[in-house]
Rosetta silent file (secondary structure, phi, psi, omega in degrees, C-alpha in Angstrom):
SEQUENCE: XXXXXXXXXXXXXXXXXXXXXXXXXXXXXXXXXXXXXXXXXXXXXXXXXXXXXXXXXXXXXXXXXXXXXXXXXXXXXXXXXXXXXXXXXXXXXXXXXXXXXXXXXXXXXXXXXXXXXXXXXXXXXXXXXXXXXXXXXXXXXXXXXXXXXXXXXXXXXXXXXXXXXXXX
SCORE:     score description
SCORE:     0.000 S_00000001
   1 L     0.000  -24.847 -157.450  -92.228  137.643  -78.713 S_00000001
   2 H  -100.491  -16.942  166.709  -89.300  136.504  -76.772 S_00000001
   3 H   -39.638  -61.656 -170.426  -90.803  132.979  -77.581 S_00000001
   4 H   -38.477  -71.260  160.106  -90.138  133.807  -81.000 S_00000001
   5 H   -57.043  -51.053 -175.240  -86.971  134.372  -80.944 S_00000001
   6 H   -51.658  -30.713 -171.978  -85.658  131.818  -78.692 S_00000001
   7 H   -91.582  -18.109  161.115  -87.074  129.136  -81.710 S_00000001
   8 L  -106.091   41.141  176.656  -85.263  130.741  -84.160 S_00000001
   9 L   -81.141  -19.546 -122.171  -82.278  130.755  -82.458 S_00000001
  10 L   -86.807  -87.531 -166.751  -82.152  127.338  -84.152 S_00000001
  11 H   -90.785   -9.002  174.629  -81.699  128.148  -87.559 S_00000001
  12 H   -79.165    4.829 -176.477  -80.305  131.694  -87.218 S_00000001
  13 H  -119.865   14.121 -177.749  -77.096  129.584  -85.513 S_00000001
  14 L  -108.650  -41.673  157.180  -77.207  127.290  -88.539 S_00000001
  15 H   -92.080  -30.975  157.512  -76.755  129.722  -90.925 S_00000001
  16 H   -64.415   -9.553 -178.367  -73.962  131.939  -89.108 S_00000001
  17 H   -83.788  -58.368  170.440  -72.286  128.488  -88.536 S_00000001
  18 H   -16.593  -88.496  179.738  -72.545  128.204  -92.191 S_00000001
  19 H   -48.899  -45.636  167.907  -71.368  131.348  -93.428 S_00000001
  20 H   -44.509  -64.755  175.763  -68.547  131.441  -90.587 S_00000001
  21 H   -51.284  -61.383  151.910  -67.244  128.636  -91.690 S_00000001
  22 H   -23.150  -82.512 -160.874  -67.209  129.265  -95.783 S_00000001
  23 H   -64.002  -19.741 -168.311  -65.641  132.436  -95.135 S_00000001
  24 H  -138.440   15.758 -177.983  -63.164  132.033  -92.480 S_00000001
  25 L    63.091   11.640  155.636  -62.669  128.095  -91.916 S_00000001
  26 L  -147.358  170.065  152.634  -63.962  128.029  -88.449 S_00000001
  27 L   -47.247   43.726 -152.200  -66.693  128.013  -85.905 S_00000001
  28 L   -20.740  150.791  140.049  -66.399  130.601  -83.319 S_00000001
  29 L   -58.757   -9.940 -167.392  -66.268  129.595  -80.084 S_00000001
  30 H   -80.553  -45.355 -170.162  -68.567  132.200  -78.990 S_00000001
  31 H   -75.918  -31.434 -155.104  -71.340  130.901  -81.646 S_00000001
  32 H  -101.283  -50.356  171.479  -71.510  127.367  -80.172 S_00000001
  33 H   -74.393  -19.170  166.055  -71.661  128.177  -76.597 S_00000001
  34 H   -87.250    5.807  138.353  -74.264  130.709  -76.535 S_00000001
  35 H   -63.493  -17.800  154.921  -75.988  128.523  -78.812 S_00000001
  36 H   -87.477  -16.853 -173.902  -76.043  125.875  -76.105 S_00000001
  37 H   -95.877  -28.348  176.962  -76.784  127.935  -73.308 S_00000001
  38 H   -63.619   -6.623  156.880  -79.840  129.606  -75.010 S_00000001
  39 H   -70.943  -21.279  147.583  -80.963  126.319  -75.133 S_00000001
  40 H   -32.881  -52.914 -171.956  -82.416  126.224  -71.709 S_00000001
  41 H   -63.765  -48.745 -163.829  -84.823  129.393  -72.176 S_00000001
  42 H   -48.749  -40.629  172.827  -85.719  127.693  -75.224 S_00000001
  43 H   -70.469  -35.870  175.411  -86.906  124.393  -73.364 S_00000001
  44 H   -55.862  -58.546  176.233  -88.474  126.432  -70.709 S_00000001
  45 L   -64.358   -6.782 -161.892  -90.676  128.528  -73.250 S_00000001
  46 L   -89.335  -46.116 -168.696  -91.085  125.108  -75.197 S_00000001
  47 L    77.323   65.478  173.845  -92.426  123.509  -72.126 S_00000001
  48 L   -93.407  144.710 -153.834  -90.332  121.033  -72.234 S_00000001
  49 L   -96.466  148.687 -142.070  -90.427  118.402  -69.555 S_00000001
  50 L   -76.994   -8.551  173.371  -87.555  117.992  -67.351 S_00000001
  51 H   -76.267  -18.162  164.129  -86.880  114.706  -68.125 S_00000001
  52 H   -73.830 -108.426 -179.116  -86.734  115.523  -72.004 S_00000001
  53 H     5.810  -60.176 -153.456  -84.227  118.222  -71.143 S_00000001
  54 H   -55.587  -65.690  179.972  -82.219  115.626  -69.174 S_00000001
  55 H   -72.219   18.261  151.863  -81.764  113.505  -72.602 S_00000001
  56 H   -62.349  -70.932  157.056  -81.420  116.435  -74.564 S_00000001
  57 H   -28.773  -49.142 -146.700  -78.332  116.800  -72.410 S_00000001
  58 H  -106.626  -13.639  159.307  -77.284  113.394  -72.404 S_00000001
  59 H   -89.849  -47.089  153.865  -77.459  113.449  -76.023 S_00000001
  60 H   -25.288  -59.072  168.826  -75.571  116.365  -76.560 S_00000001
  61 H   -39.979  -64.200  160.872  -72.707  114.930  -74.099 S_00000001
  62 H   -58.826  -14.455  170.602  -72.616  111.792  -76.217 S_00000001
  63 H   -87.240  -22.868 -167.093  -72.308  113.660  -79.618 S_00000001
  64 H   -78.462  -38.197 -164.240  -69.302  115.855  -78.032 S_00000001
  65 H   -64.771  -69.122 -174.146  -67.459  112.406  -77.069 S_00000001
  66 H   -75.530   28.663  146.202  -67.964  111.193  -80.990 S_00000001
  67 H   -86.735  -52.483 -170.066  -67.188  114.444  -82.872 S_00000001
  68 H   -42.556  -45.137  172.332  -64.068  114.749  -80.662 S_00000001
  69 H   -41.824  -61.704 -176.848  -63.323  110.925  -81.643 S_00000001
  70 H   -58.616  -20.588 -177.611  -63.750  112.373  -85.408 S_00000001
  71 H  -100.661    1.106  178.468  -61.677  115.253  -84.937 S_00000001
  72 L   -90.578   -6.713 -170.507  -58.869  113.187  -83.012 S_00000001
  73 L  -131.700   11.212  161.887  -58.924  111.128  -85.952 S_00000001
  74 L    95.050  -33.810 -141.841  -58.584  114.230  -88.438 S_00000001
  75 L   -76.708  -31.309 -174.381  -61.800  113.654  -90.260 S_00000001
  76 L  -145.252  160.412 -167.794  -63.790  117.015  -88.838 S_00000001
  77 L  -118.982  170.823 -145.570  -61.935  120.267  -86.958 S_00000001
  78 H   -61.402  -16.096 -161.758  -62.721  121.185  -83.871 S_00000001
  79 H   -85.915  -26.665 -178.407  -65.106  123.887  -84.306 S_00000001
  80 H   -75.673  -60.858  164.447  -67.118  121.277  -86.268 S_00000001
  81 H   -56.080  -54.384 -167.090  -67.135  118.694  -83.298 S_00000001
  82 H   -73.600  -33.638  141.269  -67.990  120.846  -80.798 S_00000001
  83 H   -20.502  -73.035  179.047  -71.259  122.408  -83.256 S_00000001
  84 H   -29.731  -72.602 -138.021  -72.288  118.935  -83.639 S_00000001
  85 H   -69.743  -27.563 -167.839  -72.422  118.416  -79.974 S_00000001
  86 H   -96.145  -28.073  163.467  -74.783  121.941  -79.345 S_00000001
  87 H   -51.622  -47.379  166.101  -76.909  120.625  -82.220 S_00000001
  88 L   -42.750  -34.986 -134.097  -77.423  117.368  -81.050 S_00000001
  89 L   -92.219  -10.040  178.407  -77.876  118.779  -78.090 S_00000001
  90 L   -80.050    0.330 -168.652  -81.128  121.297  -78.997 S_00000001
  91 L   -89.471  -41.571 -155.661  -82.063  118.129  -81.441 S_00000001
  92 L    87.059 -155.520 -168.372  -82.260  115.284  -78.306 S_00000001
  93 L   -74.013  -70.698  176.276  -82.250  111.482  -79.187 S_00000001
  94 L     0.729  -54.261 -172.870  -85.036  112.416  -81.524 S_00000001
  95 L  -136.854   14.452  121.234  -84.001  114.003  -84.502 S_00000001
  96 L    13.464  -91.002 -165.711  -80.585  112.563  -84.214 S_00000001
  97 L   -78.887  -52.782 -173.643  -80.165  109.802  -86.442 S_00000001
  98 H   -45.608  -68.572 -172.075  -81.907  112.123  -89.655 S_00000001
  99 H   -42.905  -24.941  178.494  -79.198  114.557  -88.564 S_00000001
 100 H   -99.703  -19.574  172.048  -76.421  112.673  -88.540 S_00000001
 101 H   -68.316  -25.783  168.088  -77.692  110.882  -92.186 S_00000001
 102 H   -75.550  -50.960 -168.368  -77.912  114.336  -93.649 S_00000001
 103 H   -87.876   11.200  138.116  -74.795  115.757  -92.770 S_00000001
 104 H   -39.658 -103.816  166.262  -73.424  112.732  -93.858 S_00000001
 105 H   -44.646  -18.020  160.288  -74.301  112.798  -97.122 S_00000001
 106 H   -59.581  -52.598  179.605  -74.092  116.697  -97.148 S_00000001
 107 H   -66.171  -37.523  174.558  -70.766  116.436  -96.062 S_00000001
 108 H   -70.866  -86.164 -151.808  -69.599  113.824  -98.625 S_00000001
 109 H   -64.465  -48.724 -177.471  -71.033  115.878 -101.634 S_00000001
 110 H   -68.378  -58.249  175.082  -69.470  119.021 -100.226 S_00000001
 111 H   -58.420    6.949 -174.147  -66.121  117.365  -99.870 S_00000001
 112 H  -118.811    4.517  148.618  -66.137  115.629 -103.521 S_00000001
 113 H   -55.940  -52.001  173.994  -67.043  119.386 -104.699 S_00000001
 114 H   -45.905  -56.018  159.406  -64.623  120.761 -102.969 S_00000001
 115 H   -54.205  -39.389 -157.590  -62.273  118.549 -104.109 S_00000001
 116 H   -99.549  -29.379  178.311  -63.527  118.727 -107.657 S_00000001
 117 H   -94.186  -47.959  152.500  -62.821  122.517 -107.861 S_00000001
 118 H   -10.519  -40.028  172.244  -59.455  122.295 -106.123 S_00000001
 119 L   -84.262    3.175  177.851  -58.457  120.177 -108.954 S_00000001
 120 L  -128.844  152.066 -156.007  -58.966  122.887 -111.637 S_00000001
 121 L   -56.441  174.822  119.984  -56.957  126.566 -111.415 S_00000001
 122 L   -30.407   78.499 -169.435  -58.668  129.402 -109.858 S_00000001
 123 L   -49.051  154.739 -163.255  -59.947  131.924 -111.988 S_00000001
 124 L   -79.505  -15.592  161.463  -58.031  135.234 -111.684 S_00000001
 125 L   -61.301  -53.462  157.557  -60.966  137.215 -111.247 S_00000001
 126 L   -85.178   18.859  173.354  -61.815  135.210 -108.378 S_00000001
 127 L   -64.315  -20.008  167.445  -58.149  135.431 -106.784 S_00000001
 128 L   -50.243  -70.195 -156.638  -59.246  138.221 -104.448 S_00000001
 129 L   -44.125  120.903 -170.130  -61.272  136.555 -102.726 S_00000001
 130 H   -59.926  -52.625 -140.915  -59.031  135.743  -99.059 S_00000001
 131 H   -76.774  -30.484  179.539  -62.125  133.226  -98.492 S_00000001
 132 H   -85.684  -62.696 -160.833  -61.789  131.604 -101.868 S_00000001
 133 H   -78.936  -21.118  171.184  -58.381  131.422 -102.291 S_00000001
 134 L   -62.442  -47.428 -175.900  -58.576  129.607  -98.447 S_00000001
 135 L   -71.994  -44.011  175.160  -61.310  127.101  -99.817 S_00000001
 136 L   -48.103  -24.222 -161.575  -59.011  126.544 -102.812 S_00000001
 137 L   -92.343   79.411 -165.327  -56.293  125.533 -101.093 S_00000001
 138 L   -27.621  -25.608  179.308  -55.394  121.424 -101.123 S_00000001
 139 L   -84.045  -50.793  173.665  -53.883  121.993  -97.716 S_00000001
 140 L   -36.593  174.091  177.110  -57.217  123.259  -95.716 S_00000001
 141 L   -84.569 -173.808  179.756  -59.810  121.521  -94.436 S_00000001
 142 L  -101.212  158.688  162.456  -63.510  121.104  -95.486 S_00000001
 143 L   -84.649   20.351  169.568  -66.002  123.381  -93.996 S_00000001
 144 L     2.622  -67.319  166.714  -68.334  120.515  -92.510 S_00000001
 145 H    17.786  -70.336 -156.524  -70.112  123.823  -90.974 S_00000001
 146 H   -76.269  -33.774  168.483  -71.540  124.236  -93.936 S_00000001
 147 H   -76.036  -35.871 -170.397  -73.199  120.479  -93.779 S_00000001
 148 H   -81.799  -25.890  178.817  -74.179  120.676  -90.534 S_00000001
 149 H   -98.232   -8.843  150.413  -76.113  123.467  -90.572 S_00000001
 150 H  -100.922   33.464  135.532  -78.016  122.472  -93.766 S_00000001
 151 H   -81.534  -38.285 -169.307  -78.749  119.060  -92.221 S_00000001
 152 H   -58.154  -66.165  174.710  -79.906  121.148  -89.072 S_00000001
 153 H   -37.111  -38.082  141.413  -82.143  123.223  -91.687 S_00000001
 154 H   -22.778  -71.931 -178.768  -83.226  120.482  -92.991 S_00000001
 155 H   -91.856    9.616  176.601  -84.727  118.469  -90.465 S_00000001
 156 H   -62.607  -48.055 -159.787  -85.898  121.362  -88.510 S_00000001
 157 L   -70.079   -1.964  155.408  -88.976  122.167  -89.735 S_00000001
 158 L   -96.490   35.276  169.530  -89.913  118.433  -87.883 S_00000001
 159 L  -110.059  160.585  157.699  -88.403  119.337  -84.395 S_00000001
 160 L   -50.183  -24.752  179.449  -90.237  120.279  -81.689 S_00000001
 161 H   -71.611  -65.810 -147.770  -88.844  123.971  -81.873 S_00000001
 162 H  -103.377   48.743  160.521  -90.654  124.630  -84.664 S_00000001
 163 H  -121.642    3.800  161.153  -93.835  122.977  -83.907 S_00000001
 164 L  -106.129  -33.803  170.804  -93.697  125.020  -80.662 S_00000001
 165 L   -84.636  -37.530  179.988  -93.419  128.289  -83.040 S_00000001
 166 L   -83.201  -17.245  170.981  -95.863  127.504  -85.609 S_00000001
 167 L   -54.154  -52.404 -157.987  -98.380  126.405  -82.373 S_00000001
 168 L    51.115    0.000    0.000  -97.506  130.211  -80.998 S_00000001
């Protein structure tokens, strides 16, 4: 049971990264590290070997160094960089490269959306909305969040987590 849960910690931190993000423009801190530290139990119940662990780490490390380049260079905010880097770091080497090719392209179609509603008013009906009227707003940011965790959802159902859950 406790199995269970540890493999869906996965995507249940992909969708609160999500939603966090929509609604309030960031990425708790809170969210990303105990999504990295539950990554341990996770490798332990995974039976993962320690040398897999070790580049799991060492991938993670190297994704924190390039989001921070991207957010030092404006392009993603910090809450976004440092996500990356706990994704990366439950992905490994492994499932990498898909991951960074989705939320590529995830991210580009959510920012020329974004952008694309931003150019027309706000209906007044939606005007309530804090969360709306935040997303609306040419001076914010993008939610990248919102890409990264459906490239994580994406490629998940090919990770080892959940080929260690569907195994049972």
């Amino acid at each position: 049971m406790l199995a269970t849960i540890l493999f869906l910690v996965f995507p249940a931190a992909m969708v609160l990264a999500a939603c966090l993000d929509a609604f309030t423009m960031t990425i708790p801190n809170r969210l990303t590290i105990a999504f990295a530290l539950l990554f341990a139990p996770a490798a332990a119940f995974a039976g993962l070997p320690l040398a897999d662990i070790g580049l799991h780490l060492a991938a993670g490390a190297a994704m924190l160094a390039v989001a921070f380049g991207l957010f030092a260079m404006g392009w993603i905010g910090g809450g976004d960089a440092k996500f990356f880097a706990a994704t990366a770091l439950w992905l490994g080497w492994g499932g990498l490269l898909a991951y960074a090719l989705y939320f590529s392209l995830i991210g580009g179609a959510l920012t020329l959306a974004i952008l694309a509603a931003r150019a027309v008013p706000l209906p007044a009906l939606l005007g309530r909305a804090q969360w709306l009227l935040r997303l609306h707003d040419a001076r914010s940011g993008i939610p990248y969040g919102i890409a990264l965790a459906v490239a994580g959802l994406i490629i998940y159902p090919a990770t080892p987590w959940m080929q260690a859950l569907v195994a049972g």
